[in-house]
Backbone bond lengths (Angstrom), bond angles and torsions (degrees), N, CA, C in turn:
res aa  C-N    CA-C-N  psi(-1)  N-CA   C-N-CA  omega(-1)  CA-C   N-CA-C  phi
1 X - - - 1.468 - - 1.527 109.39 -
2 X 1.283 116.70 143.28 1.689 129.56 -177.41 2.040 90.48 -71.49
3 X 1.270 81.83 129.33 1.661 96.32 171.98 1.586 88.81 -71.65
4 X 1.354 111.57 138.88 1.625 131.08 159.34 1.582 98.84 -94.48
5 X 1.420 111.59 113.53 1.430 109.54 143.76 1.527 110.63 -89.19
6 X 1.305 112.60 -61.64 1.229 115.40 -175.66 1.911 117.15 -146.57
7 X 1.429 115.96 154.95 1.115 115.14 -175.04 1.829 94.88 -70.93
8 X 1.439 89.87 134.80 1.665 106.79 174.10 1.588 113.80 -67.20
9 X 1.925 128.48 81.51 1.497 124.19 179.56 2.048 113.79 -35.34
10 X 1.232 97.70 135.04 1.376 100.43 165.11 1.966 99.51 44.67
11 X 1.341 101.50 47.08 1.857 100.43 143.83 1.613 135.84 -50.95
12 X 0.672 114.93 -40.52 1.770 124.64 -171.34 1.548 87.82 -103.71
13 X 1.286 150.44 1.76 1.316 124.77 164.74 1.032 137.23 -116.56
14 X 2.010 87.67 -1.62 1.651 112.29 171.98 1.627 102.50 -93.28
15 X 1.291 119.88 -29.26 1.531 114.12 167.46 1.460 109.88 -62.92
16 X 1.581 111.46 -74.41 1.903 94.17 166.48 1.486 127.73 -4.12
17 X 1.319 118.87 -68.20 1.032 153.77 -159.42 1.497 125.86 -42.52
18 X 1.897 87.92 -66.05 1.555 126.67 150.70 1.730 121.47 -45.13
19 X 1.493 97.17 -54.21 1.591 105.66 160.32 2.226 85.68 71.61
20 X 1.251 87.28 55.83 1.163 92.73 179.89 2.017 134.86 -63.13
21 X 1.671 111.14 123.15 1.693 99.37 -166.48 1.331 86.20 -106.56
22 X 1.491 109.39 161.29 1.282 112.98 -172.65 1.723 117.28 -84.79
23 X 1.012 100.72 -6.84 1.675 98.75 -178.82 1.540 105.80 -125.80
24 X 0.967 105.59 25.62 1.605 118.36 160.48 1.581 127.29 -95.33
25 X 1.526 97.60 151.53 1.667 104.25 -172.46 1.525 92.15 -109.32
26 X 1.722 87.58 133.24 1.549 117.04 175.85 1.898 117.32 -118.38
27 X 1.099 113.35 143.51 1.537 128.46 170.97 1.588 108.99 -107.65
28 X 1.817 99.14 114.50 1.411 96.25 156.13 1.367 112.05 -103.79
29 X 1.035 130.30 111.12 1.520 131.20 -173.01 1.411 108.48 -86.19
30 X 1.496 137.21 22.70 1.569 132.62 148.56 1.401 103.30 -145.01
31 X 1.358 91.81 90.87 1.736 86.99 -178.88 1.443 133.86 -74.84
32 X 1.391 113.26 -12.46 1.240 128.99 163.60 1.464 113.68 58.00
33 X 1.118 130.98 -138.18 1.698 145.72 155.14 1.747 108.95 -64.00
34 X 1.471 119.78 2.08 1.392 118.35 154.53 1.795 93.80 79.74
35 X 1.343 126.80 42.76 1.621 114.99 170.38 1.432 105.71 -100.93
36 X 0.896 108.50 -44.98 1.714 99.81 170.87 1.613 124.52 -78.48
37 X 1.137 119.87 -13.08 1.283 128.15 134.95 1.654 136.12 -28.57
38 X 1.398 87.17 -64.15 1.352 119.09 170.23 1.466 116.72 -37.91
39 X 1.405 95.82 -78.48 1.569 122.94 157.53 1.573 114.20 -20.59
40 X 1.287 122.34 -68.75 1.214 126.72 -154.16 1.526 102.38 -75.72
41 X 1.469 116.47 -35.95 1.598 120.91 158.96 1.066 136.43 -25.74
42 X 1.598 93.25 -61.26 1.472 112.34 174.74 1.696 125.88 -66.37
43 X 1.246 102.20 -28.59 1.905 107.44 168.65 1.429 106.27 -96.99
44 X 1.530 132.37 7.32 1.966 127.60 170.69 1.583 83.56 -101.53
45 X 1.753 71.38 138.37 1.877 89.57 161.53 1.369 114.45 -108.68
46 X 1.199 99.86 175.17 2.136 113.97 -156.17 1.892 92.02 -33.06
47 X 1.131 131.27 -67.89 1.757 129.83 -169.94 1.348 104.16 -44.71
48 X 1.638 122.80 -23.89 1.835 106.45 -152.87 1.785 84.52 -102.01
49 X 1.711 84.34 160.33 1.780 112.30 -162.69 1.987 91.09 -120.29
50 X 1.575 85.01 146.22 1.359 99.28 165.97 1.536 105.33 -124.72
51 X 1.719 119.64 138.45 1.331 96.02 156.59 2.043 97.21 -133.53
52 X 1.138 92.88 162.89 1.681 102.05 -169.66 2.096 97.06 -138.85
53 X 1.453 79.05 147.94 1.519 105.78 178.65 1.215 96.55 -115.18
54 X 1.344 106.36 149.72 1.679 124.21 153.03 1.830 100.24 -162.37
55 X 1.431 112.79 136.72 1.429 116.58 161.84 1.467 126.62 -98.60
56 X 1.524 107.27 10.54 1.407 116.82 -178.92 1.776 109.61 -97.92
57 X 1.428 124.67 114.01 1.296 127.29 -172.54 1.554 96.84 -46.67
58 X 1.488 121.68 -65.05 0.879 107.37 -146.25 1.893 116.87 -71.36
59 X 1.510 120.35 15.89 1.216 127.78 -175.06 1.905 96.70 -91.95
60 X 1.068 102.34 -11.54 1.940 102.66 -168.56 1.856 95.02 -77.40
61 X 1.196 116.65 -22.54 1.792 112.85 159.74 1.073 109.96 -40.91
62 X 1.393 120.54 -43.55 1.225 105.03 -159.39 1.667 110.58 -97.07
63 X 1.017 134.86 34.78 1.676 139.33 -162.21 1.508 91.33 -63.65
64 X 1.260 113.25 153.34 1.464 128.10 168.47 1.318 117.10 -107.86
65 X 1.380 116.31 113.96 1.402 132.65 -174.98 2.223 109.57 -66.60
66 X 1.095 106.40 77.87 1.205 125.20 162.42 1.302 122.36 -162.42
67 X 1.631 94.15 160.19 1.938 106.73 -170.43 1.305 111.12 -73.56
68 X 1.284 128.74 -23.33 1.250 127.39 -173.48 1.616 106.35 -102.20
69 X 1.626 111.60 24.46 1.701 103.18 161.57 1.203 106.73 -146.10
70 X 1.424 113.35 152.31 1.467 130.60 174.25 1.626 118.33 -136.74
71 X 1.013 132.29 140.87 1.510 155.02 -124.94 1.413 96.60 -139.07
72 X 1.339 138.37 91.13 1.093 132.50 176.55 1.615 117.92 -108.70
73 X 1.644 113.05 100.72 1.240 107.97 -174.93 1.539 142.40 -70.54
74 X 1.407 120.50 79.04 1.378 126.09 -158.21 1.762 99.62 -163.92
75 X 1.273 107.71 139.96 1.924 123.63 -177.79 1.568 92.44 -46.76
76 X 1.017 100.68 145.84 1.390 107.23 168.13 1.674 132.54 -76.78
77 X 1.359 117.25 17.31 1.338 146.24 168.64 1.563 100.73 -80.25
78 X 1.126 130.05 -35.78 1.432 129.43 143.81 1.387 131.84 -46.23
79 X 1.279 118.74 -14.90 1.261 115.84 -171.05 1.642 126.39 -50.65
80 X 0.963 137.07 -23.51 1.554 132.23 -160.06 2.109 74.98 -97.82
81 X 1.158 109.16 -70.71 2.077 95.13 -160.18 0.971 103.80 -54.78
82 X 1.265 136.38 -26.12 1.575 139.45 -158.53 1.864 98.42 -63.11
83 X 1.634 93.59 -45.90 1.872 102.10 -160.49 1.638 85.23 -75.84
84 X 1.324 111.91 -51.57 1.517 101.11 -169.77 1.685 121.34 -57.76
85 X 1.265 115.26 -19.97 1.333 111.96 161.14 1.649 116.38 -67.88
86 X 1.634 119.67 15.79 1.559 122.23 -163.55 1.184 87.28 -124.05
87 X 1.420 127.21 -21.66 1.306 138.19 -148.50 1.634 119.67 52.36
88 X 1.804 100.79 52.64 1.417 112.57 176.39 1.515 119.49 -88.96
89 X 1.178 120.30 97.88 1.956 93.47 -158.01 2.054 97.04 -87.15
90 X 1.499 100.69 -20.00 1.518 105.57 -169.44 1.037 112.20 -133.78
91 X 1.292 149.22 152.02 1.524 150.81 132.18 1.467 139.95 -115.21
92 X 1.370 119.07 167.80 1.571 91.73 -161.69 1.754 110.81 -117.69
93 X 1.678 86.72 11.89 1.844 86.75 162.89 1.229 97.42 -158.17
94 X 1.970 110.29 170.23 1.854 98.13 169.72 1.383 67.00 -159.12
95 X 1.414 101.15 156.82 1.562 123.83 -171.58 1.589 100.07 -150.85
96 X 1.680 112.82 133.25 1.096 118.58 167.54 1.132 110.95 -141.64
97 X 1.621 105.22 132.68 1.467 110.82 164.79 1.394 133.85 -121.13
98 X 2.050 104.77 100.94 1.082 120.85 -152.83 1.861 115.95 -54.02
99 X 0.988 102.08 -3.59 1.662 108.33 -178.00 1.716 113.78 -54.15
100 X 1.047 120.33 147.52 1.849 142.87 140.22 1.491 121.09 -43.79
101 X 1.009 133.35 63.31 1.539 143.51 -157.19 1.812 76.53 -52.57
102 X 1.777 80.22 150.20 1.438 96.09 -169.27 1.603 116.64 -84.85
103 X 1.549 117.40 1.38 1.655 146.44 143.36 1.314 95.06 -40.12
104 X 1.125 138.72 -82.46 1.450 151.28 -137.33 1.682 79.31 -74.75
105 X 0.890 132.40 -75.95 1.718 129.58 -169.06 1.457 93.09 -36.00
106 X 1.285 100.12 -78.65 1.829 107.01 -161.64 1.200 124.41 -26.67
107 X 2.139 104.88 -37.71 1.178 100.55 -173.64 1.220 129.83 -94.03
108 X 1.462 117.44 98.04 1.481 147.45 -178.87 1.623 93.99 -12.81
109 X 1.278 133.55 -68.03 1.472 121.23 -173.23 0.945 120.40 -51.41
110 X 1.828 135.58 -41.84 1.195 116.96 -154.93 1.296 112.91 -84.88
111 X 1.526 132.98 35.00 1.338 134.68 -160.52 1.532 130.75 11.02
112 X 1.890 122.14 43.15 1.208 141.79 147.14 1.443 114.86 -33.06
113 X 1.010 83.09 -69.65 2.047 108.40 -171.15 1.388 122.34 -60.81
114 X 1.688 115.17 141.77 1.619 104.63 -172.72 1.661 82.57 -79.62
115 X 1.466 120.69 -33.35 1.904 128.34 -153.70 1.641 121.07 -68.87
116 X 1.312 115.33 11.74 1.036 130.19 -146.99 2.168 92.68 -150.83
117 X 1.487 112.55 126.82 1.362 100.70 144.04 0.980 106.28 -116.59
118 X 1.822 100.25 152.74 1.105 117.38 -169.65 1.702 112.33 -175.54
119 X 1.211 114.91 161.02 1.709 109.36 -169.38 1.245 120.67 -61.89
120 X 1.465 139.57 114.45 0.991 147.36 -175.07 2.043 122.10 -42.48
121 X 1.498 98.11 75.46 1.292 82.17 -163.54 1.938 101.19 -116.74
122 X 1.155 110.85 -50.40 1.479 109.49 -178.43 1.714 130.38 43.47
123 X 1.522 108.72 38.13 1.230 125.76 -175.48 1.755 91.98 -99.10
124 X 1.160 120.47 111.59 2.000 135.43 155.47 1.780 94.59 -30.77
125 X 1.147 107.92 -86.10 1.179 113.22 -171.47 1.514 128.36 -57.56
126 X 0.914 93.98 -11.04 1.763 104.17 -173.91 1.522 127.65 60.28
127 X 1.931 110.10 1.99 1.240 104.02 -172.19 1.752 128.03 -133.76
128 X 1.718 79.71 2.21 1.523 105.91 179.09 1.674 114.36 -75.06
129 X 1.292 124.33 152.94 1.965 124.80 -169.96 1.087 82.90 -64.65
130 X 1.020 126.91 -66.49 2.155 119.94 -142.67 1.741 93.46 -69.14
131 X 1.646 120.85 131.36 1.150 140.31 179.90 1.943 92.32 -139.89
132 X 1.542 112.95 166.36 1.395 118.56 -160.96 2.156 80.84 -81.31
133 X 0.669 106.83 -64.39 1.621 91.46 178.89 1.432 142.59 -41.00
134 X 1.643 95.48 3.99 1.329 112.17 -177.99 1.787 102.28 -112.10
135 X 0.935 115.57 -17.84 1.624 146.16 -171.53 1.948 90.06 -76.96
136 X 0.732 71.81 -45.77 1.885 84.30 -152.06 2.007 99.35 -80.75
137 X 1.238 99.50 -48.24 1.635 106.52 161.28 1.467 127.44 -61.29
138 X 1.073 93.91 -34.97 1.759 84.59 -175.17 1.424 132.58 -136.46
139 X 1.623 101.88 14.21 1.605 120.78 -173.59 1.572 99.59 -75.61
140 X 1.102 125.21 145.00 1.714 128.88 145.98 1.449 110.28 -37.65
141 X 0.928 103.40 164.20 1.430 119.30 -178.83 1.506 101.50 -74.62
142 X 1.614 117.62 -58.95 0.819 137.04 -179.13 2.210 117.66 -46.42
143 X 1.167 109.99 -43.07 1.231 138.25 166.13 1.720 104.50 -55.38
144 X 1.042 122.64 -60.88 1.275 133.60 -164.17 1.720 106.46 -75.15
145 X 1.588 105.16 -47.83 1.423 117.40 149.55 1.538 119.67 -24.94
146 X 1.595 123.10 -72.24 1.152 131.17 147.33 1.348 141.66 -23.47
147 X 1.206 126.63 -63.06 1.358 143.59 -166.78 1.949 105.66 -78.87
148 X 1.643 99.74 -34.52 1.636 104.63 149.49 0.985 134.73 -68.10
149 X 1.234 124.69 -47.43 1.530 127.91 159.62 1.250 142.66 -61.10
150 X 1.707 105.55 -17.57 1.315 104.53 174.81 1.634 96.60 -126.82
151 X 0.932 131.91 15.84 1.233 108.44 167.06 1.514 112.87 -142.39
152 X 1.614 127.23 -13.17 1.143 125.92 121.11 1.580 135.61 -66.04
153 X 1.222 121.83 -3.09 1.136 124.35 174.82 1.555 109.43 28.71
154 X 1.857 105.22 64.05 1.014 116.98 177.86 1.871 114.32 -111.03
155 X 0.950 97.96 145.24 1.617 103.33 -174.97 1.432 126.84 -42.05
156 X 1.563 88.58 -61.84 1.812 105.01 -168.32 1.585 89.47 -108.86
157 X 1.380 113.76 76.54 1.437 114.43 172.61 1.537 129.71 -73.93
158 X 1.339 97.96 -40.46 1.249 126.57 -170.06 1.474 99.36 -72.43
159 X 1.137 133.96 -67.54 1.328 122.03 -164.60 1.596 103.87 -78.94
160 X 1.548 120.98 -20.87 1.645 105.61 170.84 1.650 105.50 -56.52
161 X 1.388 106.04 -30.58 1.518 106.27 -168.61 1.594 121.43 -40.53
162 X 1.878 89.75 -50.62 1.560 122.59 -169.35 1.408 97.14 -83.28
163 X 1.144 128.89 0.39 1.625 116.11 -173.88 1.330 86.21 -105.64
164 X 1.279 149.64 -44.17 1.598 145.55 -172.47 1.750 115.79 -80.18
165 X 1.406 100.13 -27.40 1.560 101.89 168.44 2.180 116.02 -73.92
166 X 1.849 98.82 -39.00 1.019 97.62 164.62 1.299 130.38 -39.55
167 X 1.806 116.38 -79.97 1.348 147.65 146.95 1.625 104.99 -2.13
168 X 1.117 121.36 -69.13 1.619 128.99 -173.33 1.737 113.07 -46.92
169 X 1.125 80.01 -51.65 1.687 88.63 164.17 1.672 142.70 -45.33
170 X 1.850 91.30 -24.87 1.526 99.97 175.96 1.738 98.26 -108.90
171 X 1.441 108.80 -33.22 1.278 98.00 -175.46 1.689 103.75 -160.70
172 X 1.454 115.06 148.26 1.392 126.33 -163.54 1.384 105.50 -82.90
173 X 1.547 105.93 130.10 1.562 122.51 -167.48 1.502 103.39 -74.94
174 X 1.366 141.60 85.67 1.272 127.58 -167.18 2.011 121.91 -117.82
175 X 1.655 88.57 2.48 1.604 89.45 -170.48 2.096 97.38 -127.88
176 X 1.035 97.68 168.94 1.729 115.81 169.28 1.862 87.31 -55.58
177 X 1.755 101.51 -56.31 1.775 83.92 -144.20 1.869 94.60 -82.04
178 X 1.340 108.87 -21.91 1.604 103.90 170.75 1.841 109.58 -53.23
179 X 1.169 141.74 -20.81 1.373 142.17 -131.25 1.610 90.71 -120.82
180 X 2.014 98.34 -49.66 1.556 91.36 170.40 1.578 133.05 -73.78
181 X 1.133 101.96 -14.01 1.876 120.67 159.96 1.478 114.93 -43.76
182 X 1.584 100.65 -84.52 1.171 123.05 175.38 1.795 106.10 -29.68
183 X 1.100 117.06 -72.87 1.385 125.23 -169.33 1.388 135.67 -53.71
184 X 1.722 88.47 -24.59 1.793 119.37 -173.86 1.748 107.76 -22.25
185 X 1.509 108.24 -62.81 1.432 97.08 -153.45 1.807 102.06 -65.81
186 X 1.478 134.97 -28.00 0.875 163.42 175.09 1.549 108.91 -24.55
187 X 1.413 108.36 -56.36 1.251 137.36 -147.37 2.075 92.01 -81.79
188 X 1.372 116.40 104.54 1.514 114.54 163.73 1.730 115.68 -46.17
189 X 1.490 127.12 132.51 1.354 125.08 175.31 1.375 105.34 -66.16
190 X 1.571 101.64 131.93 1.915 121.05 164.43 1.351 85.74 87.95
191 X 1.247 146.88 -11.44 1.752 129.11 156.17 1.580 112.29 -94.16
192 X 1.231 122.47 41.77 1.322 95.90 -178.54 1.714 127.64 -106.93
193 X 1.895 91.28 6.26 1.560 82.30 158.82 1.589 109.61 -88.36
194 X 1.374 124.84 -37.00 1.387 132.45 175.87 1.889 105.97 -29.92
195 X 1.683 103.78 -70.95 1.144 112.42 169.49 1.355 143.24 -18.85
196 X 1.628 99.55 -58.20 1.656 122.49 -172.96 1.813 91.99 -82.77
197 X 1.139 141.54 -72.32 1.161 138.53 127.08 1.747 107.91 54.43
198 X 1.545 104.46 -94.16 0.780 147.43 169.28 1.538 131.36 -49.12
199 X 1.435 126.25 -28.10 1.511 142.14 173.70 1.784 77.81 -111.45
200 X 1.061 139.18 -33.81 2.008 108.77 -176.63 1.421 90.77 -88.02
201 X 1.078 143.85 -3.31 1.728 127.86 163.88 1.725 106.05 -71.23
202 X 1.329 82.31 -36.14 1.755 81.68 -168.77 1.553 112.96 -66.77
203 X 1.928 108.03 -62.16 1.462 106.95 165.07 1.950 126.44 -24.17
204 X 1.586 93.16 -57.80 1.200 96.82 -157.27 1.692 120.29 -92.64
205 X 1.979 107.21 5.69 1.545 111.98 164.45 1.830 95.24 -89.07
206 X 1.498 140.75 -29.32 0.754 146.57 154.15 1.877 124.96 -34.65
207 X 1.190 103.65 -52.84 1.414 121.14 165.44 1.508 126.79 -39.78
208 X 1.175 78.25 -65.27 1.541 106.15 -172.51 2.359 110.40 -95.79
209 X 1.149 90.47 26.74 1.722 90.19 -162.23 1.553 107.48 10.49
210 X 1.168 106.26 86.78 1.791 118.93 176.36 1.494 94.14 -72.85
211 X 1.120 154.12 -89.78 1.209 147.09 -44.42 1.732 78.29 -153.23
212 X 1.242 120.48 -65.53 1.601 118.78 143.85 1.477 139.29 -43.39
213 X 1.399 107.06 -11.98 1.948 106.65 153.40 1.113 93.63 -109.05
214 X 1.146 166.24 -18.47 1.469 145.87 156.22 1.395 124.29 -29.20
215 X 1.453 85.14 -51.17 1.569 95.07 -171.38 1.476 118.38 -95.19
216 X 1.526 122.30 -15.88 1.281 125.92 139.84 1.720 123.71 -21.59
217 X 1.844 84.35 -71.97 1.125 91.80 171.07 1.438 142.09 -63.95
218 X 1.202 103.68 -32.63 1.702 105.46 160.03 1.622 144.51 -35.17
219 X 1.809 88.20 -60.88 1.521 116.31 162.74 1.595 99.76 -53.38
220 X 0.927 140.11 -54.57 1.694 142.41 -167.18 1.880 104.80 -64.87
221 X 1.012 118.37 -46.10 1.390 112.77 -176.30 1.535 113.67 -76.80
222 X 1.421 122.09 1.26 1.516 139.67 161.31 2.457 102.35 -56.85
223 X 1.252 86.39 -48.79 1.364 88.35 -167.68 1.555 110.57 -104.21
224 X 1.204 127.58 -4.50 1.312 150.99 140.51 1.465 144.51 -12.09
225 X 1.824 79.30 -70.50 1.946 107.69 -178.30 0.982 83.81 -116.47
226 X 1.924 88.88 144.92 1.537 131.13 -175.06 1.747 82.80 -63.32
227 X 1.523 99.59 172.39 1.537 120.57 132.09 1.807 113.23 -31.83
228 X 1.079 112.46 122.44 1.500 121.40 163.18 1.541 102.36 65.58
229 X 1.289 127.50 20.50 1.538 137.89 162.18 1.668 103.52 -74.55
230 X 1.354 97.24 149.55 1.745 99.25 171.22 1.248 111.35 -134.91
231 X 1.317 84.62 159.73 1.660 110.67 178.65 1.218 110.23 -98.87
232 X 1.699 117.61 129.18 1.486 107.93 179.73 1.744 91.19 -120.75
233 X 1.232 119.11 129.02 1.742 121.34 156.28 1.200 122.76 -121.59
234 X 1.815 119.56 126.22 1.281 121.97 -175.77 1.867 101.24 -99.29
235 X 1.260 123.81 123.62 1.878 97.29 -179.83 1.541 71.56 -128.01
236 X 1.730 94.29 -169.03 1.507 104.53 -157.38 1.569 94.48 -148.42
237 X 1.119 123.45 2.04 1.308 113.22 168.16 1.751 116.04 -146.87
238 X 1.030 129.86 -161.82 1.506 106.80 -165.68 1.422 118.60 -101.32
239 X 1.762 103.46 -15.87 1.288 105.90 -176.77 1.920 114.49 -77.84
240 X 1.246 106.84 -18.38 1.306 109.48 162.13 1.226 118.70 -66.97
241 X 1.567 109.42 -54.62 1.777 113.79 -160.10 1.408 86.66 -66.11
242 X 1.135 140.43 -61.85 1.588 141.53 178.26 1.645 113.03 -7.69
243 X 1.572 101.33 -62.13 1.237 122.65 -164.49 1.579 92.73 -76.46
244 X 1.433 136.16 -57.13 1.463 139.98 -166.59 1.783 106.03 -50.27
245 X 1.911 106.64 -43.19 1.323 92.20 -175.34 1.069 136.13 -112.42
246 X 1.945 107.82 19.57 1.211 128.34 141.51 1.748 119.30 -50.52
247 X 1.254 97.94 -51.81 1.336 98.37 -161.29 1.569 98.28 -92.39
248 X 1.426 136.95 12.99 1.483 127.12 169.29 1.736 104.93 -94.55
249 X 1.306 106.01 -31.45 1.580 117.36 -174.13 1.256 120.89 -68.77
250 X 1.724 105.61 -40.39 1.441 128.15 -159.53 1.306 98.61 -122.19
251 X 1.303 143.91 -52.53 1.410 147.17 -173.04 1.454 99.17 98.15
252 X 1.331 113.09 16.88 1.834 103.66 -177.59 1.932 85.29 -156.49
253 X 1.339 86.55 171.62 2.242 93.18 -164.28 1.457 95.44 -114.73
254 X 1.467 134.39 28.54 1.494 134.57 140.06 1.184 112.47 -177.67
255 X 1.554 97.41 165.07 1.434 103.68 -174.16 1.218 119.50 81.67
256 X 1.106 132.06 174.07 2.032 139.33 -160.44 1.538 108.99 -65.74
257 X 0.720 106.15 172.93 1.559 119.93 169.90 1.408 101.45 -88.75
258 X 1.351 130.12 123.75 1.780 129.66 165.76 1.478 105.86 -68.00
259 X 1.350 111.89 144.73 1.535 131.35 -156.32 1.877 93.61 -127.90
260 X 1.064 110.61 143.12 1.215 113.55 165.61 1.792 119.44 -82.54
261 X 1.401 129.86 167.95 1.208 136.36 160.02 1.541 114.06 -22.49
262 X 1.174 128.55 -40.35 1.231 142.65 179.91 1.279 115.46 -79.24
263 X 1.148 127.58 -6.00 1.585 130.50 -138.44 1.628 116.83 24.25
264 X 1.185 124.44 60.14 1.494 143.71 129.80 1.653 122.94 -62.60
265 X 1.234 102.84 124.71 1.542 110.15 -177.55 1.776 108.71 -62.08
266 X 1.177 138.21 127.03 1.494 140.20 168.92 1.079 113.28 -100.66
267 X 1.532 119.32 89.09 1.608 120.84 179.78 1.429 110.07 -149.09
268 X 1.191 116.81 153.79 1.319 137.00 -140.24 1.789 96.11 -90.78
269 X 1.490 98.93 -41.55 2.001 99.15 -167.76 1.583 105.74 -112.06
270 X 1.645 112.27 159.61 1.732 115.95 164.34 1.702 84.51 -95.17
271 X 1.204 118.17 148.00 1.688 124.10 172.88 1.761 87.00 -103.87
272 X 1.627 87.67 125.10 1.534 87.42 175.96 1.901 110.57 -109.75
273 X 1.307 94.82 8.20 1.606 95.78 -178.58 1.542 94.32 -119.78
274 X 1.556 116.51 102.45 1.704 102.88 167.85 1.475 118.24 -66.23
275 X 1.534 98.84 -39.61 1.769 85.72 171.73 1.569 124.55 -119.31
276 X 1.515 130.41 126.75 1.542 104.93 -162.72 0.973 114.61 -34.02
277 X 1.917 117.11 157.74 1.016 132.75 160.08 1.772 121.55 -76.37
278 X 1.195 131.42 121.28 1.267 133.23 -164.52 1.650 105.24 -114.61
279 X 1.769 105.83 146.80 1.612 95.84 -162.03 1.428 99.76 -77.30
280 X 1.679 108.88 173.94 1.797 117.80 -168.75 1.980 111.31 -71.23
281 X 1.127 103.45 164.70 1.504 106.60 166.82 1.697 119.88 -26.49
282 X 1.566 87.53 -63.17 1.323 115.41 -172.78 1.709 115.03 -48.52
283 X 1.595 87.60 -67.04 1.841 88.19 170.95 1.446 121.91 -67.82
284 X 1.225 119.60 -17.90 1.487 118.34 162.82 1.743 112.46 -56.33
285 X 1.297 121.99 -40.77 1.639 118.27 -168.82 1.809 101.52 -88.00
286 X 1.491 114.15 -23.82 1.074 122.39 160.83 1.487 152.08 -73.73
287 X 1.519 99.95 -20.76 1.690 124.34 165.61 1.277 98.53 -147.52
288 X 1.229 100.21 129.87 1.651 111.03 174.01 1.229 118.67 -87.21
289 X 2.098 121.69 -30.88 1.181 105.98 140.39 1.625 152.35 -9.18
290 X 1.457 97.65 -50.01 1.490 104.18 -172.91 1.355 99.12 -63.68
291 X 1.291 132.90 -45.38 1.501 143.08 -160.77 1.615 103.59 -11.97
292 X 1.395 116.13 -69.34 1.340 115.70 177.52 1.517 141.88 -85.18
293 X 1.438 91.87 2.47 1.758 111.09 -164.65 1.637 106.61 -47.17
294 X 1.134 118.41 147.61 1.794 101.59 158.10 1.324 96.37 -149.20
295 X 1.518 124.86 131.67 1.174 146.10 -168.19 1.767 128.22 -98.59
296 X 0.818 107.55 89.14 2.070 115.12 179.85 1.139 114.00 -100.30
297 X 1.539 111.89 122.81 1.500 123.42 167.36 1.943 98.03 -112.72
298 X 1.459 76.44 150.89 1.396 91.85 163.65 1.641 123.07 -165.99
299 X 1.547 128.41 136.88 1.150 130.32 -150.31 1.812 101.57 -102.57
300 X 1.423 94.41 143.88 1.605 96.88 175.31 1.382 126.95 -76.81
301 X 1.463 122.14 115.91 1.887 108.78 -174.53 1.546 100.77 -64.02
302 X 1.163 80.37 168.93 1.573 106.78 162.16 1.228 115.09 -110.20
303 X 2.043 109.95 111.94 0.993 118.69 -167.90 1.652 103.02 -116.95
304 X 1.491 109.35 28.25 1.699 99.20 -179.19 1.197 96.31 -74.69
């Protein structure tokens, strides 16, 4: 039986998307529990190649027993040496889906979850120094200030900041339910799953510098995809999609589009989704995941 980590959000619109050929090589760069993986298998014929990233050990359970895929364990900020160690110089799709496989929640240890106590750790990889308890120990006030505000895009950032730098001082923040203590008065009444929510997005894009392999990765799939290759990105909150459809429109995450001598636009993608794609009715009452998904494709010109 296929291990279920999690239902694959927006399946049939990330294959669309892909615009899948059968003897073509594809990149899933979050391979997760391997469903969209899966997927892409099932529409390549015997010549077409899959290769998939994941930096989370415990996603290598799930490897898929075929010749035409390989599982390469490393963040996807690796992507361009990773393929060239395959001797991949091109491909003609890459798909990422920036989500928290709903494994990683479940599992009570890795301190993901508000539903769960457990040691404050929220490291993907499980093997890198910075863990959320190290975040919480030794950031500035000022830092912590930050990392709430812009990446929880939480209200009263600033003084949660000063309430956890206070706190630290008498005693070390080291668990889910120590963290929800600390924070208590913090927390607005009737939001407080929203809330908690919201400071573990922040910890744990912090953790893991999300937001800085994203965009690694971005720049890399410029030199990547063929001519008429696409880019598919699923993110789940805004500071990603922000960043995804800066850089599908423009080929860079602010500021104008560069124009040539001519005033000709110089950009790397056609954006074939003007407005994200959002999952259906149906899969909304059916995965609650999808709730926030928002979906961007975009196709590579041909600039020979």
């Amino acid at each position: 039986m296929e291990n279920v980590y999690h239902v694959p959000v927006m399946l049939q619109e990330c294959m669309d998307a892909l615009a899948i050929k059968p003897n073509g090589v594809y990149v899933d760069v979050t391979f997760g529990g391997g469903g969209h993986s899966r997927e892409i298998l099932r529409r390549l014929g015997p010549e077409g190649k899959l290769f998939a990233f994941d930096q989370d050990p415990d996603a290598l359970g799930n490897v898929i027993d075929d010749p035409r895929f390989t599982l390469i364990h490393q963040n996807f900020r690796f992507l361009k040496n990773s393929l060239r160690l395959y001797g991949v110089r091109t491909v003609d799709g890459i798909l990422a889906d920036l989500g928290v496989s709903s494994h990683q929640f479940d599992a009570a240890d890795r301190g993901f979850s508000i539903r769960f106590d457990a040691d404050l750790d929220m490291r993907m990889d499980q093997v890198g120094d910075l863990d959320a308890k190290a975040v919480l120990a030794t950031y500035a006030e000022e830092d912590l200030h930050r990392i709430f505000g812009m990446y929880g895009e939480i209200m009263n950032a600033k003084s949660l900041a000063k309430t956890i730098v206070t706190a630290r001082l008498v005693q070390p923040i080291h668990t889910v339910a120590g963290l929800k203590e600390v924070i208590q008065r913090m927390v607005p009444k009737g939001k407080e799953h929203k809330y908690h929510a919201q400071v573990f997005q922040a910890l744990r894009i912090e953790v893991n510098r999300e937001l800085e392999a994203l965009q690694e990765f971005l720049l890399q799939t410029v030199d990547m995809l063929k001519s008429e290759g696409r880019l598919v990105v699923m993110s789940y909150h805004s500071l990603e999609d922000r960043l995804v459809k800066n850089f599908m429109a423009k080929g860079k995450f602010k500021g104008d589009v560069e124009k040539d001598f001519f005033g000709n636009e110089i950009k790397p993608f056609h954006v074939l989704s003007r407005k994200a794609i959002t999952a259906s009715s149906q899969e909304l009452a059916e995965n609650n995941r999808s709730r926030s998904a928002k979906l961007r494709i975009a196709e590579r010109l041909d600039l020979s």
